[in-house]
Structures are given as structure tokens and as C-alpha cells.
C-alpha positions in Angstrom: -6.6 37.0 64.8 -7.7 36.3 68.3 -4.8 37.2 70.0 -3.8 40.4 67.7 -7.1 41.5 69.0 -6.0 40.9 72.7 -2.8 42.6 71.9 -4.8 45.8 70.8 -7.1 46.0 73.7 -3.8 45.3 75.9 -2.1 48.6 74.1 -5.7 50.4 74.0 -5.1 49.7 78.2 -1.5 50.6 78.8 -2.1 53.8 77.1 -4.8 55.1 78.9 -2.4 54.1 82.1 0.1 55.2 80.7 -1.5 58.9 80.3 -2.9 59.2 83.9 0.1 58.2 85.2 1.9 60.6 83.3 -1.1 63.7 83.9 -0.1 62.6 87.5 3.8 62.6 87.8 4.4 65.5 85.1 3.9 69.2 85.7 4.4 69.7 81.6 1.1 69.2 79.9 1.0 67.5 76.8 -0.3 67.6 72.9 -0.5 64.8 71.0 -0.5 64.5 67.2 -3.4 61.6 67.1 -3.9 61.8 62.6 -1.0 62.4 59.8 -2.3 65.4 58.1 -1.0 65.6 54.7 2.7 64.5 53.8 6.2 65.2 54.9 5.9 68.9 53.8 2.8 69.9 55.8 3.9 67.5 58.7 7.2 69.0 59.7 5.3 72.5 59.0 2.6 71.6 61.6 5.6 70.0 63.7 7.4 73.1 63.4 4.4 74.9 64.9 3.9 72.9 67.7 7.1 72.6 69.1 7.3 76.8 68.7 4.2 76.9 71.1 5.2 74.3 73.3 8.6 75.6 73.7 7.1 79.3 74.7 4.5 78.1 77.0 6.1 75.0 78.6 4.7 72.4 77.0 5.5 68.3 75.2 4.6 67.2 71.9 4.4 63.9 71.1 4.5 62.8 67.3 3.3 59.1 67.1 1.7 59.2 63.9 5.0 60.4 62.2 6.0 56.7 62.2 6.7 56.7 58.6 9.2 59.1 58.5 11.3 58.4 61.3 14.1 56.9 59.5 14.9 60.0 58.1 15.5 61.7 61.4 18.1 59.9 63.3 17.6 62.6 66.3 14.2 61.2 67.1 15.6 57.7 67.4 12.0 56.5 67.6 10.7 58.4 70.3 8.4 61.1 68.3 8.9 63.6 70.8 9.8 67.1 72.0 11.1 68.4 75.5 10.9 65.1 76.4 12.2 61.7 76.1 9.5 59.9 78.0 7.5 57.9 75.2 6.7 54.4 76.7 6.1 52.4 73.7 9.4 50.8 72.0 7.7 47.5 72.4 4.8 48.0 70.2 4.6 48.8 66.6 4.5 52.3 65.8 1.5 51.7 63.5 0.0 50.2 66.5 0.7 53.1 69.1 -0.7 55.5 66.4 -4.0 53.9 65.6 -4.4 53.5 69.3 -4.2 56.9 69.8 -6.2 57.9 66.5 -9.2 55.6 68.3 -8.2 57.4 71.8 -8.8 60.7 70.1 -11.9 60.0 68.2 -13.8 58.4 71.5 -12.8 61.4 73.0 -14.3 63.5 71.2 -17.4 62.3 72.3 -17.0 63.4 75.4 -16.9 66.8 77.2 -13.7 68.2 78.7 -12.4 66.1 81.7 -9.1 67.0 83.6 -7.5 64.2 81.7 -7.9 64.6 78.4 -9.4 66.7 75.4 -9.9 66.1 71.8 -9.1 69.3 69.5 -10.0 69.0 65.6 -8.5 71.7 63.4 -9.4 70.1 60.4 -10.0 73.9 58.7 -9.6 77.2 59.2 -13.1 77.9 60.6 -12.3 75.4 63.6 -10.5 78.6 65.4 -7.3 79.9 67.1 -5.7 76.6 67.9 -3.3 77.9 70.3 -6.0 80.0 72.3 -8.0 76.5 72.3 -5.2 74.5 73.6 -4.2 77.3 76.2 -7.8 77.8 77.2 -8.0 74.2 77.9 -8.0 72.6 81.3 -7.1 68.9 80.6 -3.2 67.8 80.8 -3.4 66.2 77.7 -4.8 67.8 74.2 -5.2 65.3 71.6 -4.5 67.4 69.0 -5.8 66.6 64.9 -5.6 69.0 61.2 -3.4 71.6 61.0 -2.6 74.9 61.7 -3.9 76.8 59.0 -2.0 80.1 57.6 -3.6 83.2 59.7 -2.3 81.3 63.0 0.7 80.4 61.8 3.2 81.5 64.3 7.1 82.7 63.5 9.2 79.8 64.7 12.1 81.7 64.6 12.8 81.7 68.4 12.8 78.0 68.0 14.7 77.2 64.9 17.9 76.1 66.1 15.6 73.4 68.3 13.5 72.6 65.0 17.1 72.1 63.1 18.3 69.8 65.1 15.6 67.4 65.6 14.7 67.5 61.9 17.9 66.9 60.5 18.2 64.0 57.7 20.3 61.3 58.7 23.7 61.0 56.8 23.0 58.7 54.2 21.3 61.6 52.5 23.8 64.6 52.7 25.2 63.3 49.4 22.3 63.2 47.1 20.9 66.8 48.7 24.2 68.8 48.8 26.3 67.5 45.2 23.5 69.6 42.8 23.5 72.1 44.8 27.6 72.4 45.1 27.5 71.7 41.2 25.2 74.8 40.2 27.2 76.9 42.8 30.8 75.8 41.0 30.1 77.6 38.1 27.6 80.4 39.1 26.9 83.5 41.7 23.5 82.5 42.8 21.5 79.4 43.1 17.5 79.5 42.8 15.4 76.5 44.1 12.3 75.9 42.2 9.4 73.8 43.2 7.4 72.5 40.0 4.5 71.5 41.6 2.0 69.4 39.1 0.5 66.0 39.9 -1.9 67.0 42.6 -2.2 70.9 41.8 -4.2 69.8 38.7 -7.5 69.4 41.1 -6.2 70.8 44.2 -8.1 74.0 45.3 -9.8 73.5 41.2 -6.4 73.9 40.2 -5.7 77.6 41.2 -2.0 76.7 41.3 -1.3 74.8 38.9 1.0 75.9 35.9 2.5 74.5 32.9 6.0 73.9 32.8 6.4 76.5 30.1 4.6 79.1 32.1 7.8 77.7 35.2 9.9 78.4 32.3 8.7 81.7 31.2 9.0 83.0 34.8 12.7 81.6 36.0 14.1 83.1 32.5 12.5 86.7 33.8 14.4 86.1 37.4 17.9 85.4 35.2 17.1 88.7 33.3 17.0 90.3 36.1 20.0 89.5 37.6 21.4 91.0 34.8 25.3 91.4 36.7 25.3 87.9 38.1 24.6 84.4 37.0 22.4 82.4 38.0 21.3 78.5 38.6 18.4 77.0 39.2 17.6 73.7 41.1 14.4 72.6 39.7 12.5 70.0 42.1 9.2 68.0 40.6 7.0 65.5 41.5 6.6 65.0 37.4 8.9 64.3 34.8 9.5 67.5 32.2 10.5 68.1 28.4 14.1 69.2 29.5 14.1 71.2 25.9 11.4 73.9 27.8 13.9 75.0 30.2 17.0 74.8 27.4 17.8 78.3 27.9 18.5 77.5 31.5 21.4 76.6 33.4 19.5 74.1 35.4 19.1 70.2 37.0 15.9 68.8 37.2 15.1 66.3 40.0 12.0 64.3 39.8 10.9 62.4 43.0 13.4 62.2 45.9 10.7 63.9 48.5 13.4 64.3 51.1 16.8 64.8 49.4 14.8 67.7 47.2 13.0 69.0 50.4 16.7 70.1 51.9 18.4 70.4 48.9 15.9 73.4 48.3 16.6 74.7 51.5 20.4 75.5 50.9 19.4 77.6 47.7 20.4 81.1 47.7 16.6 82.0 47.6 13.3 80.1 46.4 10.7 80.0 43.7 7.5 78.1 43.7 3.8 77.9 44.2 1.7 78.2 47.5 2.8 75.4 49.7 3.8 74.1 52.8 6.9 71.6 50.8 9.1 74.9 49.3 7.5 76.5 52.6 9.3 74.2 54.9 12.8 74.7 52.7 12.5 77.9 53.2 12.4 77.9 57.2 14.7 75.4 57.3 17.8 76.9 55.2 16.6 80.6 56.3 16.2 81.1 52.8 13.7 84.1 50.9 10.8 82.5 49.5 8.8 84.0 46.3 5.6 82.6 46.1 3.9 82.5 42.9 0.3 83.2 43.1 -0.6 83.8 38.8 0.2 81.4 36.2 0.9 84.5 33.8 3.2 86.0 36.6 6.5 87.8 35.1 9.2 88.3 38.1 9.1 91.8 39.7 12.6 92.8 41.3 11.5 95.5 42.5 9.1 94.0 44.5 11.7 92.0 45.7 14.9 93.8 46.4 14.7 93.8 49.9 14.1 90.2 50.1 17.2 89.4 48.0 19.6 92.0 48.9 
């Protein structure tokens, strides 16, 4: 116990070293990721964001509480990091570096602005313009927390190719995300991904989003109707198991679980369905793929609100 102590108060050290040095010998000024808001979904969203600002304006983003997901991105090869490769830390335990850093950022914030560093909490959408904040800051370093929340939401096309790259699965994956997605296509024109979003929608926002898997149903059999010259399959992805019988009169596969094999299989559909979120969101950005968001539980699809989108 004694000495895990000394080891954390060693770390605690190094990285404050580390960042003078760094504010120092570096013209590019930094943000840090110091919390892990939400899961995979709104991480690689709020990733996705970052590394379009710090792209346009000359920045680095470091990622150390994203420990738990690098094995899926071989391209970050353990060094969280964008526009740089400078990430001192491969002898300490990621879970280390980023509780280090979560306690950096939360003494910080006790303090006022200082040419090293400065704490910025987005936690929700009435904490401001995050990007005019972290511009309008002097320190080199902005130890960033929360997320950036829809009306700052910036397009990351410019940096897509950049974002593709870093975030893309490692190979152990490609077969479970592309073989029901090839399947579907083998026998049909198009192929819609559906997000059936239901364990945590029940309470989230008093359940505003939430719908029943028959009211999923009833909406995906008006987007077939529609498409009344071509046939169409649907990839369904759920984080809860489903009475197979209330989508019989589909040509579908239901996935339950597999939160990163679903993620990109989504994202090489022909276009996606789903509820508000930042999961089907990040499918959609990835694979470049039209996104129709449902926002009524009683919706009925609308092509004509849509024709554009799909032609």
C-alpha cells in the first residue's frame, strides 16, 4: 500500500514535469481529455470534435482516459493521441496516467488561469461555446472535461479521412462487422441500419426516446413500403434481446450486444434509422452514410421528407 502510494505521488510529479517541459519545448498547445464522458458512442463523437478543432487551429489532443478502448484501435498503439506521438507514459498503467490527470484537472480547477494550465468543464450545454473558451484561453495546456453538446457541434468533414484512420477497428473485427452486412446485400438493393435503442432510454431524458419494439417495427415496414421498386434489408442493432416474430414481416438480422462490431457494421449501411444519439450518430460520420433520426414513437416514415437525403 505504502509504496503504491509513492508510485502515485511519483506519477502525480512526472506529470506536472512532464507538462512544463512540454509548454516549454512545444509551440502546439495542448487539450487534454482528463474524464470519460459517456461510452464508446459519445467518446469517439467528442474525439471526433476535438481533433476537427485541433486540426483547423494547430492544436494536440491527448486521450488518456480512453484506456479502455484502445484495443480496438490498433492506430493508437497506446499513445491516446493526435498530431502527435509524444505521450511519455508507456511505463505506467493507463488507469494510472488517467486518474492522475482526472486529480490534475480537478485541483486545477481551483485555481485561476496560469500560463501553464487551465481547467475547462463542459459538463452541459449552459457551460458555453467550448471552442471560443479554449481559443480565448491563454494557458498551453486546457484540461478539457463533458462534452461538446449539439449547437457547437462542428462538421468534421474536413477531417474525416484523419478521424478514419485513427479510429479504425483492428482486424480481428472486420469479420463479425462486414459478413451481415454482405449477407443482407446478396439478396437485396438496399441495406437499412437500425439502432433499437432500449435499456437506458427507459429513464434517460424521462424516457422521451424510448419506443417499443413494435412501434421500431411499425416504422421500418413504412420505410420498405416506400421503397416500393427496390428491396430492402435491414440490420437491426440492440442493446436488448427482441421477440423476433415482431419484425417477421422483415427481411432482417438482429444483433444484440457487440458494441463495436454493430457500431461499424451500422456504418457501411446504405442509410440509417434510429433514435437521437451519439452511437447511430457516430455510424453515420464514419461510413458517410444519411441518418434518419426518429424523434416520435408514433412516427410513420415520410419519403418525401427524405428524398434528397436518399437519392
Amino acid at each position: 500500500m505504502y509504496a503504491h502510494k509513492i508510485k502515485k505521488i511519483f506519477l502525480f510529479i512526472y506529470i506536472i514535469f512532464v507538462l512544463i517541459l512540454r509548454s516549454i519545448c512545444f509551440r502546439k498547445k495542448l487539450i487534454i481529455v482528463c474524464d470519460q464522458y459517456g461510452r464508446l458512442g459519445n467518446r469517439l463523437h467528442l474525439f471526433a470534435q476535438l481533433i476537427t478543432f485541433a486540426k483547423k487551429n494547430n492544436y494536440v489532443v491527448w486521450m488518456p482516459g480512453f484506456y479502455d478502448y484502445w484495443h480496438f484501435f490498433p492506430e493508437l498503439d497506446h499513445r491516446p493521441t493526435f498530431a502527435s506521438r509524444f505521450y511519455p507514459f508507456s511505463n505506467f498503467t493507463p488507469e494510472d496516467v488517467f486518474y492522475t490527470f482526472n486529480f490534475i484537472f480537478r485541483k486545477a480547477s481551483q485555481l485561476r488561469e496560469n500560463p501553464l494550465f487551465r481547467s475547462l468543464d463542459f459538463s452541459d450545454s449552459n457551460d458555453g461555446n467550448p471552442w471560443n473558451n479554449i481559443g480565448d484561453s491563454k494557458s498551453r495546456v486546457i484540461l478539457f472535461s463533458g462534452f461538446v453538446f449539439h449547437e457547437y457541434m462542428l462538421d468534421c468533414s474536413s477531417a474525416i479521412s484523419k478521424i478514419n484512420i485513427l479510429f479504425r477497428p483492428t482486424s480481428k473485427y472486420i469479420n463479425e462487422i462486414n459478413a451481415p452486412i454482405e449477407n443482407l446485400k446478396s439478396r437485396n438493393d438496399l441495406v437499412c441500419g437500425v439502432l433499437v435503442r432500449q435499456t437506458d432510454y427507459r429513464s434517460w431524458n424521462d424516457g422521451k426516446y424510448f419506443y417499443t419494439s413494435k412501434q421500431y417495427a411499425n416504422f421500418l415496414c413504412s420505410i420498405r413500403n416506400s421503397f416500393s421498386n427496390k428491396t430492402i434489408g435491414f440490420f437491426i442493432a440492440t442493446d436488448e434481446e427482441q421477440d423476433e416474430k415482431i419484425f417477421g414481416d422483415l427481411d432482417c438480422m438482429i444483433r444484440v450486444g457487440y458494441p463495436l462490431e454493430n457500431l461499424y457494421s451500422l456504418s457501411l449501411c446504405d442509410f440509417l434509422v434510429g433514435p437521437p444519439s451519439s452511437y447511430i450518430g457516430w455510424s453515420s460520420l464514419y461510413g458517410k452514410s444519411a441518418l434518419i433520426t426518429i424523434t416520435s414513437p408514433n412516427e410513420e416514415f415520410d419519403y418525401s421528407k427524405y428524398v434528397d437525403l436518399l437519392s
